[in-house]
KEKOLMI-327050 format. One record per residue: x, y, z of N, C-alpha, C, O in turn; residue in one letter. Coordinates in steps of 0.2 Angstrom, whole numbers, padded with zeros to 4 digits. Layout:
ZADREN     npx     npy     npz    capx    capy    capz     cpx     cpy     cpz     opx     opy     opz   aa
ZADREN       X       Y       Z       X       Y       Z       X       Y       Z       X       Y       Z    A
...
% end
This chain:
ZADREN     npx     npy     npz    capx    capy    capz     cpx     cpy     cpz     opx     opy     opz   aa
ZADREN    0004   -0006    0000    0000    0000    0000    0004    0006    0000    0010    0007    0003    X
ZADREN    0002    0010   -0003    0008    0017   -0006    0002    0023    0000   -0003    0023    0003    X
ZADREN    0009    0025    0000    0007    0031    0006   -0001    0035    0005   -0005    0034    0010    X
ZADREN   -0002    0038   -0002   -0008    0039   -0004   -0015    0035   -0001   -0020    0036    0001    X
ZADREN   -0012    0029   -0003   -0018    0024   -0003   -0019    0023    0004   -0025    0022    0005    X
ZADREN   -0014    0024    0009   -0015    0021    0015   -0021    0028    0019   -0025    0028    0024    X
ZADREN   -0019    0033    0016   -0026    0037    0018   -0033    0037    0016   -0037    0039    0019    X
ZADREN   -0033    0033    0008   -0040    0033    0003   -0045    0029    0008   -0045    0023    0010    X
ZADREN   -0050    0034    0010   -0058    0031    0012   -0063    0028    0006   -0069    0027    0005    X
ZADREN   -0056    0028    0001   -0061    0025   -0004   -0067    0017   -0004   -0064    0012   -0002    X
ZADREN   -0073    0016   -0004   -0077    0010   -0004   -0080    0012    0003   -0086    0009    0005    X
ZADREN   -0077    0016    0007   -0080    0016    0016   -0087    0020    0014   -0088    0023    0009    X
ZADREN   -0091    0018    0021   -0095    0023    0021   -0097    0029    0029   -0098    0026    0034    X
ZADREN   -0097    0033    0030   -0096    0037    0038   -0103    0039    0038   -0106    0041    0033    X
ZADREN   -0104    0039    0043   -0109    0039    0046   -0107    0046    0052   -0103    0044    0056    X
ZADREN   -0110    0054    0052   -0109    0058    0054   -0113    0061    0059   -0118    0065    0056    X
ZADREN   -0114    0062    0064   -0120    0065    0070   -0117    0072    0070   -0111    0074    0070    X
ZADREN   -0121    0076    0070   -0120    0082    0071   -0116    0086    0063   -0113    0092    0062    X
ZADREN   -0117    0083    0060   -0113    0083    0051   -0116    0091    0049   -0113    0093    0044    X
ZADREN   -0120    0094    0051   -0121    0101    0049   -0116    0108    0052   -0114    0113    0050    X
ZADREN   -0116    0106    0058   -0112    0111    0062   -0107    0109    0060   -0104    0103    0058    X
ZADREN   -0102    0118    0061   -0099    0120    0057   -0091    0116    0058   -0086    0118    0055    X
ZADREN   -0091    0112    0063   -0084    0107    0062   -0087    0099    0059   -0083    0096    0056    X
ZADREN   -0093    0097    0060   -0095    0092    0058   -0094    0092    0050   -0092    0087    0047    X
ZADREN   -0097    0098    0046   -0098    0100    0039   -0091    0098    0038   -0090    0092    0037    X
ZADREN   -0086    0103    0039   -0079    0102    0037   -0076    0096    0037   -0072    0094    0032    X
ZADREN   -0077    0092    0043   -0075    0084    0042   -0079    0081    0037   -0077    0077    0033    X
ZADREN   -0087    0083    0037   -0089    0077    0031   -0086    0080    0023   -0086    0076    0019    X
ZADREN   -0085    0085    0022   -0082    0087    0016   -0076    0086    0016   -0073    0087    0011    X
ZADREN   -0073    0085    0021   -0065    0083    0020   -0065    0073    0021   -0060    0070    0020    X
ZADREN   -0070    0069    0023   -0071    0061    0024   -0072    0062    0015   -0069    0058    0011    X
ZADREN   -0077    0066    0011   -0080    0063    0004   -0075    0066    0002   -0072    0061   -0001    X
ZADREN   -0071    0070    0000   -0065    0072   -0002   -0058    0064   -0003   -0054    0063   -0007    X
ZADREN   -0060    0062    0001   -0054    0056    0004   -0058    0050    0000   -0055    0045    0000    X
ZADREN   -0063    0051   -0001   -0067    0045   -0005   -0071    0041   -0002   -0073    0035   -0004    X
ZADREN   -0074    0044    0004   -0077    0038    0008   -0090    0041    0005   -0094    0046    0004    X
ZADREN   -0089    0038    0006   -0099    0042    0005   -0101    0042    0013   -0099    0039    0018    X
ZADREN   -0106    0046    0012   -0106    0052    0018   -0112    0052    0021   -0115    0058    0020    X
ZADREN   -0117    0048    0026   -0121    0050    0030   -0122    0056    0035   -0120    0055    0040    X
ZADREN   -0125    0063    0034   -0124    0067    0036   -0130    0068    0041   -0136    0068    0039    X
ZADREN   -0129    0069    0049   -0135    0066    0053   -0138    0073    0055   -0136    0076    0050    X
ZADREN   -0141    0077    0059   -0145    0082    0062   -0152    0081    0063   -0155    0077    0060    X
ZADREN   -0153    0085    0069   -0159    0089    0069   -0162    0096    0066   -0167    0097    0064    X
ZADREN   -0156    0100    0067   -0157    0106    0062   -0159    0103    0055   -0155    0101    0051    X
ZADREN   -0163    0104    0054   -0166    0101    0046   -0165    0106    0041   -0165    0104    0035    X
ZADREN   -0163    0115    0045   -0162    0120    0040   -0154    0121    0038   -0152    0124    0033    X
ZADREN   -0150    0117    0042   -0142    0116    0042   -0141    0111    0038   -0137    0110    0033    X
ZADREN   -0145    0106    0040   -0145    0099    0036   -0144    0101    0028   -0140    0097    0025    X
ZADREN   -0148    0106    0026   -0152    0106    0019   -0150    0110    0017   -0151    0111    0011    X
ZADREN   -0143    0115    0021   -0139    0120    0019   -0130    0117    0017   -0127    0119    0013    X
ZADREN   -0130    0113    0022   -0125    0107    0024   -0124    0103    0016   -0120    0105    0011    X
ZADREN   -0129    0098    0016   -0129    0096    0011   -0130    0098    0002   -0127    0097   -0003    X
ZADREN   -0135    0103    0003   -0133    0107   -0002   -0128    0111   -0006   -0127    0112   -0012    X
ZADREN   -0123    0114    0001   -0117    0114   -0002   -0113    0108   -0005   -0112    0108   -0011    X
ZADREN   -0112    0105   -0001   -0111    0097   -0002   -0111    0094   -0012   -0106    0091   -0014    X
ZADREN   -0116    0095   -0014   -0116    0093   -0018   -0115    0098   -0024   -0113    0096   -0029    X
ZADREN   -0117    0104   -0022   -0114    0108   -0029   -0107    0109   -0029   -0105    0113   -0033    X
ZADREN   -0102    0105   -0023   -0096    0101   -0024   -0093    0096   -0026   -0088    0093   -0024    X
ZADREN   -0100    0094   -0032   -0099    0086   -0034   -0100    0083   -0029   -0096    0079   -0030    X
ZADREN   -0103    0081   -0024   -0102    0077   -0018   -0110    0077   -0017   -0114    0082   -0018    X
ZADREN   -0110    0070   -0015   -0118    0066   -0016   -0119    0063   -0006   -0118    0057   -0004    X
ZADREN   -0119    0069   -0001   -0122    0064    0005   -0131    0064    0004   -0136    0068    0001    X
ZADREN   -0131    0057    0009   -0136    0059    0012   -0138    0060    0017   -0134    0059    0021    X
ZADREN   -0143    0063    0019   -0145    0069    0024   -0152    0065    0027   -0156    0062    0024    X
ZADREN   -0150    0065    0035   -0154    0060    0039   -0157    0066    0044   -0152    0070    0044    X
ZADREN   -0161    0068    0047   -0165    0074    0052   -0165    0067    0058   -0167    0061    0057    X
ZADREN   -0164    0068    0064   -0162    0064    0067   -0159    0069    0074   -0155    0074    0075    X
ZADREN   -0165    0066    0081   -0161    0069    0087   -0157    0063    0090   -0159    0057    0092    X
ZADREN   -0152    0066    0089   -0147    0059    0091   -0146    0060    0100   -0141    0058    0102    X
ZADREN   -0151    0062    0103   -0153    0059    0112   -0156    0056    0111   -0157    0053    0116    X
ZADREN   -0158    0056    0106   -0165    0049    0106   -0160    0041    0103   -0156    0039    0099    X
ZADREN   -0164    0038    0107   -0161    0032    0106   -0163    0027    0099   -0160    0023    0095    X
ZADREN   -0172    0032    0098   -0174    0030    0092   -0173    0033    0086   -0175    0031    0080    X
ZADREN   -0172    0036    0087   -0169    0040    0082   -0162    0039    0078   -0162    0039    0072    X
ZADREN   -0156    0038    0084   -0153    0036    0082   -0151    0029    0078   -0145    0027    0075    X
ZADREN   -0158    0026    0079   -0156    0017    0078   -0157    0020    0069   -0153    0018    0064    X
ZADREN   -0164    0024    0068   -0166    0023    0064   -0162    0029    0058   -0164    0031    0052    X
ZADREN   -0157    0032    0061   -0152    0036    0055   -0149    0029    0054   -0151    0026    0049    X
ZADREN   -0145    0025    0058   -0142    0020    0056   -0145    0015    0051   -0141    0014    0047    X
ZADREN   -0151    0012    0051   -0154    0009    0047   -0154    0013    0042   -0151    0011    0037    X
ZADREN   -0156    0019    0041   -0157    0021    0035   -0150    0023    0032   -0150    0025    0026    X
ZADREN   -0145    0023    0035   -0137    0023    0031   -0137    0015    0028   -0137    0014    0022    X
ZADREN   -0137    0011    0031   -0137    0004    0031   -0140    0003    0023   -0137    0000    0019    X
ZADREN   -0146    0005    0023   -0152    0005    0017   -0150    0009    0012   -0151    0007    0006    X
ZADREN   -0146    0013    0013   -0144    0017    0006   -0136    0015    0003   -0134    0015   -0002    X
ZADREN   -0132    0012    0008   -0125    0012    0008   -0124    0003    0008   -0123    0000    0003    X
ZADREN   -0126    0001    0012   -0126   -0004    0011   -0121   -0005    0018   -0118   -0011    0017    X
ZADREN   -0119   -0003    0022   -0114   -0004    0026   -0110    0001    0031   -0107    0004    0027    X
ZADREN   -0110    0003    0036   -0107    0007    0037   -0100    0006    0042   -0101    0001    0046    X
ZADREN   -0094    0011    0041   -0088    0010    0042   -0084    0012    0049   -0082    0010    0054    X
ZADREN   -0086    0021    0046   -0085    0025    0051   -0091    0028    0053   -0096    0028    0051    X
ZADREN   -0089    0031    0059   -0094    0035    0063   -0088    0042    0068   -0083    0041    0072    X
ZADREN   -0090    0048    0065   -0087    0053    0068   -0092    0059    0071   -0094    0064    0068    X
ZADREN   -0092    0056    0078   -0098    0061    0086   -0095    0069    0083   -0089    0069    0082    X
ZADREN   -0098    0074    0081   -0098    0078    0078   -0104    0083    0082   -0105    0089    0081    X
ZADREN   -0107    0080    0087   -0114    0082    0090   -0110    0086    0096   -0107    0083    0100    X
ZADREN   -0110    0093    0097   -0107    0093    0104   -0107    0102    0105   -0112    0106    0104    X
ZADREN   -0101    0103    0109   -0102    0110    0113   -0107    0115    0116   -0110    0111    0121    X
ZADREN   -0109    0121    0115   -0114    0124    0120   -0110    0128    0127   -0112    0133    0130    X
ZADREN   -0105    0124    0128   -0100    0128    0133   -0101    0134    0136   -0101    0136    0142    X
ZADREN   -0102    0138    0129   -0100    0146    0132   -0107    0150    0132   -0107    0156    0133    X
ZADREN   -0114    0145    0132   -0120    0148    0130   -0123    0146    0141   -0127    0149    0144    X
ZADREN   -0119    0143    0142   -0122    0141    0148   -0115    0142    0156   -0113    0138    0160    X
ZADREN   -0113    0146    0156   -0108    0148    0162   -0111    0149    0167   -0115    0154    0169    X
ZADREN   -0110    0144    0172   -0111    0144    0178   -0107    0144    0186   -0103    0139    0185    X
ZADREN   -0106    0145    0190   -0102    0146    0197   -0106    0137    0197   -0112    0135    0196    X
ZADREN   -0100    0136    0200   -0100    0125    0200   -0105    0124    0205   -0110    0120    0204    X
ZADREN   -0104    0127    0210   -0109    0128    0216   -0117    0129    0217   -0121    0127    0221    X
ZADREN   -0118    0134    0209   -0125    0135    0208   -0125    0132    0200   -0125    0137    0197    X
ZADREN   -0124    0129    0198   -0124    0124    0192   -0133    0123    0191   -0136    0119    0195    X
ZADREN   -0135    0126    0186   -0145    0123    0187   -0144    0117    0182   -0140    0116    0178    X
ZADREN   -0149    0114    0184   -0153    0106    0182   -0149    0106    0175   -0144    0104    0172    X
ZADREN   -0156    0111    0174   -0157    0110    0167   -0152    0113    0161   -0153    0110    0156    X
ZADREN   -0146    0118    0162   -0143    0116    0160   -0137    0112    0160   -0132    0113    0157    X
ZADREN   -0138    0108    0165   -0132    0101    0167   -0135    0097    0162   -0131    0095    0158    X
ZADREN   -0143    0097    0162   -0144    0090    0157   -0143    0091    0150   -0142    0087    0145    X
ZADREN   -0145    0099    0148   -0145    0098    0142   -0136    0099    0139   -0135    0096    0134    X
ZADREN   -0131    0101    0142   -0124    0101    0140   -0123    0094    0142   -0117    0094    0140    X
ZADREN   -0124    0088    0144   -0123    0081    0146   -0129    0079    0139   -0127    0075    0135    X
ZADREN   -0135    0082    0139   -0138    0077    0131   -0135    0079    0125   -0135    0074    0121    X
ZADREN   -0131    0085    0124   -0128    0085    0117   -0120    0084    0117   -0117    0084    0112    X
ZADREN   -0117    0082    0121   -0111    0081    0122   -0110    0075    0123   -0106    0073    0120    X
ZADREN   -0112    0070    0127   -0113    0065    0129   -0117    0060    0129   -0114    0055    0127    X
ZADREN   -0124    0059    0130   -0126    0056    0126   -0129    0056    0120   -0132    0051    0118    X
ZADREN   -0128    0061    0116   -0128    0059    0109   -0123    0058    0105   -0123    0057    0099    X
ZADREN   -0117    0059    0109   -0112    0054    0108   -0111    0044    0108   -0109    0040    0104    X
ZADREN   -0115    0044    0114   -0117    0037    0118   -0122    0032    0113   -0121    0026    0112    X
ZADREN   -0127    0036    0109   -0132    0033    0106   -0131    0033    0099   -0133    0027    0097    X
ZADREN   -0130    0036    0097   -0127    0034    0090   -0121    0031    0088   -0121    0029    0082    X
ZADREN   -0116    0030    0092   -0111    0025    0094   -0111    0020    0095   -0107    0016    0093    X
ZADREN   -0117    0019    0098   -0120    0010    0099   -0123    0006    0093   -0123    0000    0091    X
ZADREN   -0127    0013    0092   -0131    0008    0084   -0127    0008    0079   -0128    0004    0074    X
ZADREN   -0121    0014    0078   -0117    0011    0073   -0112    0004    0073   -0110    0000    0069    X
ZADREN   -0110    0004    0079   -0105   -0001    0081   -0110   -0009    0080   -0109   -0014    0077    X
ZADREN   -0115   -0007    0084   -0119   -0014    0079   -0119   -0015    0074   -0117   -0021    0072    X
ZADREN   -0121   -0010    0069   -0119   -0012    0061   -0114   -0013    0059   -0114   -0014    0053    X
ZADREN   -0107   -0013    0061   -0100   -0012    0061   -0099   -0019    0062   -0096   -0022    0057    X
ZADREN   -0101   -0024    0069   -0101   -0029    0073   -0104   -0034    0066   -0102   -0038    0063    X
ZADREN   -0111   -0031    0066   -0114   -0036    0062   -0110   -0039    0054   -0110   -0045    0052    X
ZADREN   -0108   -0033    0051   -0105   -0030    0047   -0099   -0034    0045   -0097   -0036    0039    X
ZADREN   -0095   -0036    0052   -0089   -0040    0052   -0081   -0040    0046   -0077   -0043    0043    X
ZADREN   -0083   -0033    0047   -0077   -0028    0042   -0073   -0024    0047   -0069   -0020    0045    X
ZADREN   -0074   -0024    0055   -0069   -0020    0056   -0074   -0012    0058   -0081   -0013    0057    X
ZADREN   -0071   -0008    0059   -0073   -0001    0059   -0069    0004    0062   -0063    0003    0065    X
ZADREN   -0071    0008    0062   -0067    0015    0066   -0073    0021    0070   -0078    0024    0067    X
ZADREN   -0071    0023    0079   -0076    0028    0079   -0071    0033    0081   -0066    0031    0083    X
ZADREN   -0074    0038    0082   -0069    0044    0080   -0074    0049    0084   -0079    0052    0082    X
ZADREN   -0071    0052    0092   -0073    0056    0097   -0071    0063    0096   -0066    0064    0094    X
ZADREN   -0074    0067    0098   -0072    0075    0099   -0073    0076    0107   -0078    0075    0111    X
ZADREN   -0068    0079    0110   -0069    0078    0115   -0065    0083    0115   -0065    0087    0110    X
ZADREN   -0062    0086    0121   -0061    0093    0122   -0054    0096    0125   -0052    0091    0129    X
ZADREN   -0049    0100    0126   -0045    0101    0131   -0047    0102    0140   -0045    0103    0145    X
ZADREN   -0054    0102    0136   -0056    0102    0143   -0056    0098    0148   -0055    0099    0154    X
ZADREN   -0058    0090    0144   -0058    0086    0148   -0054    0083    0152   -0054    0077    0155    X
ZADREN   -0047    0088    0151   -0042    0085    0159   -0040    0094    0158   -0034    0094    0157    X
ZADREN   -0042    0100    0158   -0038    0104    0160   -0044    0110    0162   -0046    0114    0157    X
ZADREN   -0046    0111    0168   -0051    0115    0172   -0049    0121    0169   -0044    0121    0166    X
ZADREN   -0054    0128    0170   -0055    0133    0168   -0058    0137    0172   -0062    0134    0175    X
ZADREN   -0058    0142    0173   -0061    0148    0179   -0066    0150    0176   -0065    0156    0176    X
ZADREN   -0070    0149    0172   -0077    0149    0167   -0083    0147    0167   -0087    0146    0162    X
ZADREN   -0085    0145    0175   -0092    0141    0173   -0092    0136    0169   -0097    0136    0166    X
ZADREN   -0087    0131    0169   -0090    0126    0164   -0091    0120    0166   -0088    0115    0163    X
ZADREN   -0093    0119    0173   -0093    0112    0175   -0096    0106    0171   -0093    0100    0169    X
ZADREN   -0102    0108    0170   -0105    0102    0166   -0102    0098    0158   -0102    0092    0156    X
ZADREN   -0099    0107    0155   -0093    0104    0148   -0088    0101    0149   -0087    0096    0146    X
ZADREN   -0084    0102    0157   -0078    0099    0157   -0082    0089    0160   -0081    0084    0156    X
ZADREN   -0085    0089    0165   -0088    0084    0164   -0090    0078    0159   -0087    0073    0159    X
ZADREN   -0095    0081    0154   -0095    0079    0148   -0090    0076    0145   -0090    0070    0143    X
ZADREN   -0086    0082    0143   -0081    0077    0139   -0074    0075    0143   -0068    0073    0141    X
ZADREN   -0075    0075    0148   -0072    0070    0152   -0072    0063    0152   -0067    0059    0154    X
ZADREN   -0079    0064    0149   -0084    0058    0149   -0083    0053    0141   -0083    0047    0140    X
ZADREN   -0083    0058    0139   -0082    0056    0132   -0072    0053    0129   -0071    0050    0124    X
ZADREN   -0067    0057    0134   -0064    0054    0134   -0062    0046    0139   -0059    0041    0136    X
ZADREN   -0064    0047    0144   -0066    0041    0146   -0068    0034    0142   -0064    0029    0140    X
ZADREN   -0075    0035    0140   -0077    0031    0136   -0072    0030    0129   -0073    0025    0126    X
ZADREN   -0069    0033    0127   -0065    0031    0121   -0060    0026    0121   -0058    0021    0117    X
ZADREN   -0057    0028    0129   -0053    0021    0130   -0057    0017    0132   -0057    0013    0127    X
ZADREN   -0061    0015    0136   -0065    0010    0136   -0068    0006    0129   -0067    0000    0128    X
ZADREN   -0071    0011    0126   -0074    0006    0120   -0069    0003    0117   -0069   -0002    0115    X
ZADREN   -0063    0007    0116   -0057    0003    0111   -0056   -0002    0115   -0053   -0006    0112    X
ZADREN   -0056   -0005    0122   -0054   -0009    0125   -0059   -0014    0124   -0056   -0020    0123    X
ZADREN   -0066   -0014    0123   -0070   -0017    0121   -0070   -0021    0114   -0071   -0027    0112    X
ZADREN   -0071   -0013    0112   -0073   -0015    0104   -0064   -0018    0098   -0064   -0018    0092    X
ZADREN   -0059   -0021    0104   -0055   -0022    0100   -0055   -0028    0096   -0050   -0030    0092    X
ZADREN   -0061   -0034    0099   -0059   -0039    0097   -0066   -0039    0091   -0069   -0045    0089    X
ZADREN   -0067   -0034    0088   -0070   -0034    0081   -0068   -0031    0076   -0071   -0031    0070    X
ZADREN   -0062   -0028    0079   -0058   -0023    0074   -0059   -0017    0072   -0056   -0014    0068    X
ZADREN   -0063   -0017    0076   -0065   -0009    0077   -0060   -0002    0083   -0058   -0003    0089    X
ZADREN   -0059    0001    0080   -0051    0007    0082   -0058    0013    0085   -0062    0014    0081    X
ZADREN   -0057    0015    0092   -0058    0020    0095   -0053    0025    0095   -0048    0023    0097    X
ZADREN   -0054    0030    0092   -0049    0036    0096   -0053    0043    0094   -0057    0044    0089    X
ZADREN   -0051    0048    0097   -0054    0055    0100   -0050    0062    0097   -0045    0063    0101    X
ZADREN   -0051    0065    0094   -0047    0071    0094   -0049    0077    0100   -0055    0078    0099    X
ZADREN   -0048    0079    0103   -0046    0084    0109   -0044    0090    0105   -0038    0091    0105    X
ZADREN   -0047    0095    0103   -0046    0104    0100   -0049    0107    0108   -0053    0105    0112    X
ZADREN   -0043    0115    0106   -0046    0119    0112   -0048    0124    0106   -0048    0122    0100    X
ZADREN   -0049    0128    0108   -0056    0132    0105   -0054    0133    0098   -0049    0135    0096    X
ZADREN   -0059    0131    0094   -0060    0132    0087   -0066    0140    0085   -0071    0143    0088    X
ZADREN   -0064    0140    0081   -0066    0148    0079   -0075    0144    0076   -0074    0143    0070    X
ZADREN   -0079    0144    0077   -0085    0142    0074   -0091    0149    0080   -0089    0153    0085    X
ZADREN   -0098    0147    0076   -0103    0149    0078   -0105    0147    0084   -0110    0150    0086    X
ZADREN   -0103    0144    0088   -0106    0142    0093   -0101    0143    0100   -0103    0140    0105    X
ZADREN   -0093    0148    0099   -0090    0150    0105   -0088    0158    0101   -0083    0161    0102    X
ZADREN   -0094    0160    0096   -0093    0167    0094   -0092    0172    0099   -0088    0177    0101    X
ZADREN   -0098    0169    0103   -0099    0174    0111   -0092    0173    0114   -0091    0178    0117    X
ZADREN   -0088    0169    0115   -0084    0172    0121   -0077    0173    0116   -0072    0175    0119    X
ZADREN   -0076    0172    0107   -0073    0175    0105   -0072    0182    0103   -0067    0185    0102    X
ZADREN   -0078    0184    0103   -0078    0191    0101   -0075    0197    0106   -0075    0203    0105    X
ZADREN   -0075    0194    0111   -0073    0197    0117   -0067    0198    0118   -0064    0193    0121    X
ZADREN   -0061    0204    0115   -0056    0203    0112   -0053    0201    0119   -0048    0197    0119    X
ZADREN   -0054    0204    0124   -0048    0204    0130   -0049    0194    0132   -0044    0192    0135    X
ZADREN   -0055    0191    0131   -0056    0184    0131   -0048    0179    0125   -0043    0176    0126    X
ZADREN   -0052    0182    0120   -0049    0180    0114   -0040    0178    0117   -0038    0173    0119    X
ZADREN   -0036    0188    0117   -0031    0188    0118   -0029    0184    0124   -0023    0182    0124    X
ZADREN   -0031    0182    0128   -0030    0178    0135   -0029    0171    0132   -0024    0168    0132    X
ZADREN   -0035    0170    0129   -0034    0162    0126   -0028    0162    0122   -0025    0158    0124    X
ZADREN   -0027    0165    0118   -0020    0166    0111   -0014    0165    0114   -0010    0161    0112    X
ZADREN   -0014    0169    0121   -0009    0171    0124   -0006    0162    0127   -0001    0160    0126    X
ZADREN   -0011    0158    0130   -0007    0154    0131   -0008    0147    0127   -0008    0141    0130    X
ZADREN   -0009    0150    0120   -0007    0144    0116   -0002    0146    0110   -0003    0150    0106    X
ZADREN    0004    0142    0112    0012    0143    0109    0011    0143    0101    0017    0144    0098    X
ZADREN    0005    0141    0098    0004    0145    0090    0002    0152    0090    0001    0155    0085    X
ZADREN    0001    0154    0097   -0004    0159    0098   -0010    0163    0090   -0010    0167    0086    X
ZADREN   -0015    0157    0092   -0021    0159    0088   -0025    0152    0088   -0022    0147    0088    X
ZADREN   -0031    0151    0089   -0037    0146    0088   -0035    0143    0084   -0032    0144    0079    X
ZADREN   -0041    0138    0088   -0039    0132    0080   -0046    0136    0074   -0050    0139    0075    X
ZADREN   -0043    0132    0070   -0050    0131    0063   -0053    0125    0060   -0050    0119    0061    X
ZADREN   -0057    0126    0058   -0062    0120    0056   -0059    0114    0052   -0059    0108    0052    X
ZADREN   -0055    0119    0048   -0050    0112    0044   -0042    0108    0048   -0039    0104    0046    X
ZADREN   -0042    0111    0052   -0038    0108    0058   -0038    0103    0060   -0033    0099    0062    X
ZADREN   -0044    0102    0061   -0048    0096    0064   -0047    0091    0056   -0043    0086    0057    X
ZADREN   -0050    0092    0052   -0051    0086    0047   -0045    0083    0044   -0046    0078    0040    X
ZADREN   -0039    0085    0044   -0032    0079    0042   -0032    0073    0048   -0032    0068    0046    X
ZADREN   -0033    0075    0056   -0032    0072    0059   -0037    0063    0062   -0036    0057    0066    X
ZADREN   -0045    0068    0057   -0051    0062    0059   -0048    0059    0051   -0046    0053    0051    X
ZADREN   -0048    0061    0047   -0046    0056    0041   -0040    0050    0041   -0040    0045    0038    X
ZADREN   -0035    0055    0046   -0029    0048    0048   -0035    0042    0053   -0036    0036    0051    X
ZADREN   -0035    0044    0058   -0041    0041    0060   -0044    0037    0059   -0045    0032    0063    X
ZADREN   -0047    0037    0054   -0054    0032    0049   -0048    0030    0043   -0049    0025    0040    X
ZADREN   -0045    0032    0043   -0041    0028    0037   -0038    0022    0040   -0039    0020    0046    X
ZADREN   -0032    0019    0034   -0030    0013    0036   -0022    0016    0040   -0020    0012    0044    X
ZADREN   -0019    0020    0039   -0016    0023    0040   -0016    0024    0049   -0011    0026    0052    X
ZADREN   -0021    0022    0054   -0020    0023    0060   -0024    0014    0062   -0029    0013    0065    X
ZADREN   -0021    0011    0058   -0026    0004    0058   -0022    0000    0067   -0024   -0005    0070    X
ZADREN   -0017    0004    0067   -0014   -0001    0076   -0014    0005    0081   -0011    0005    0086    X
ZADREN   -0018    0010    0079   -0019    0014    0083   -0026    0015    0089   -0030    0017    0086    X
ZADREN   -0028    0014    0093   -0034    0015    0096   -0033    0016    0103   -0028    0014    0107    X
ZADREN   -0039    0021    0106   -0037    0021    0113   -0034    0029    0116   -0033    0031    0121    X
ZADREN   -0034    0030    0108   -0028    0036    0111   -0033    0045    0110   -0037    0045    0106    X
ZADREN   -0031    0049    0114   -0034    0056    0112   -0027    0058    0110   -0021    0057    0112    X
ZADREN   -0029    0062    0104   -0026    0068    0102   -0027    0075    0102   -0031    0078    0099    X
ZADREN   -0022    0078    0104   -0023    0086    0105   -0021    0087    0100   -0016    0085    0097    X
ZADREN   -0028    0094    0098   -0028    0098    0094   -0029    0105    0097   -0034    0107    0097    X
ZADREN   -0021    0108    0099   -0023    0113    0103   -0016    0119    0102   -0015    0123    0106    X
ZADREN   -0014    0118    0096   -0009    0122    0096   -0001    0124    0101    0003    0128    0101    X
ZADREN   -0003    0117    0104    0002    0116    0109    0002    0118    0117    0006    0119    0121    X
ZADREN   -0004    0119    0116   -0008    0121    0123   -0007    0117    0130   -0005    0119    0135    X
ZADREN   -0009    0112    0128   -0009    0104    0134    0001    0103    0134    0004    0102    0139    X
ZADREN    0003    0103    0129    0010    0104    0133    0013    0108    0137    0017    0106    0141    X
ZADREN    0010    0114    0136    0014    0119    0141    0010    0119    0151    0012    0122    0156    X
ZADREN    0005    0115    0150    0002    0115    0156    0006    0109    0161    0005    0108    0167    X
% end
């Protein structure tokens, strides 16, 4: 296999939760670029349809599933209908996540309800589309790859109210070693990328904040955020053949952040 080939997702199929938002997109346009066909999951039905139609007026053919991936039924039934159009599916990349900076709270007065709803979109809609994929992967008996987002959070606290984020994917890395410890005897490769703040719609609020920003820049030794395409060389290594003895492991994607601490 020539180095080329060892990245080609050519013949795969991924299967993507959260495929609308603005890191998920990027990855699913960056897995169909690699040659893999492209299940793209949401609830947002107006991202979905924004999502995928860019998608295809760049040659690229996903298909688009509306789908709450908290729901367990839901999630079974995006996978069946990837299953029903592909015939298989390969990869699976949790793309469902953040909310962090919409909900800041003192640890001590932490409310319910936003505990549960930063634990439903980071964690368990991680948990539930992961299991009906890995069935079809199990069943499947080809092997697979799942592929985590998780956070610099999840080992390095913040004076920010974010209890229930750092939790979460705390959580989400946890379970990545676990499931690779599980799922190794199917041939299925767990692993996780870890980005510290990516420049998207959804930590706009606490980027725009220049004295925020400059704080953050300051103590990451590229001094500058990640971007959306940052993230997609490292989930493609991942899903390729190229990280086929690799599982278990998180990857910082943080401009060398986690080292200096």
């Amino acid at each position: 296999m020539s180095n080329t080939e060892m990245f080609s997702l050519e013949g795969k199929v991924a299967f993507i939760p959260g495929g609308s938002g603005a890191i998920g997109s990027a990855i699913g346009a960056g897995l169909c670029e690699a040659g893999a066909q492209v299940a793209i999951v949401d609830r947002d039905g107006d991202g979905l349809a924004r999502t995928c139609s860019l998608m295809r007026s760049e040659g690229k053919e996903p298909l688009a599933i509306a789908a709450d991936l908290t729901n367990r039924q839901d999630s079974e039934r995006a996978v069946d209908e990837t299953m029903e159009k592909f015939g298989r599916l390969d990869i699976i990349v949790n793309a469902v996540g953040g909310g962090a900076g919409k909900v800041l709270y003192e640890a001590h007065e932490y409310p319910d309800d936003a505990w549960d709803w930063i634990m439903g979109i980071n964690l368990t809609a991680t948990l539930l589309p992961t299991q009906a994929a890995v069935k079809a992967m199990i069943a499947g008996g080809e092997g697979g790859r799942v592929i985590n987002i998780s956070s610099v959070r999840a080992s390095l606290g913040i004076n920010a109210g974010y209890s229930a984020y750092v939790a979460a994917k705390g959580a989400v890395s946890s379970l990545t070693r676990q499931w690779a410890t599980e799922w190794a005897k199917y041939g299925i490769t767990v692993n996780a990328i870890s980005p510290t703040f990516v420049d998207t719609p959804q930590v706009a609020m606490l980027l725009d904040d220049p004295d925020f920003k400059a704080g953050v820049e300051a103590r990451i030794p590229l001094r500058r955020v990640g971007q959306t395409d940052d993230l997609v060389g490292p989930v493609i290594m991942f899903a390729s053949g190229a990280s086929s003895f690799v599982t278990g492991q998180i990857l910082g994607i943080d401009g060398g952040l986690t080292a200096t601490q």
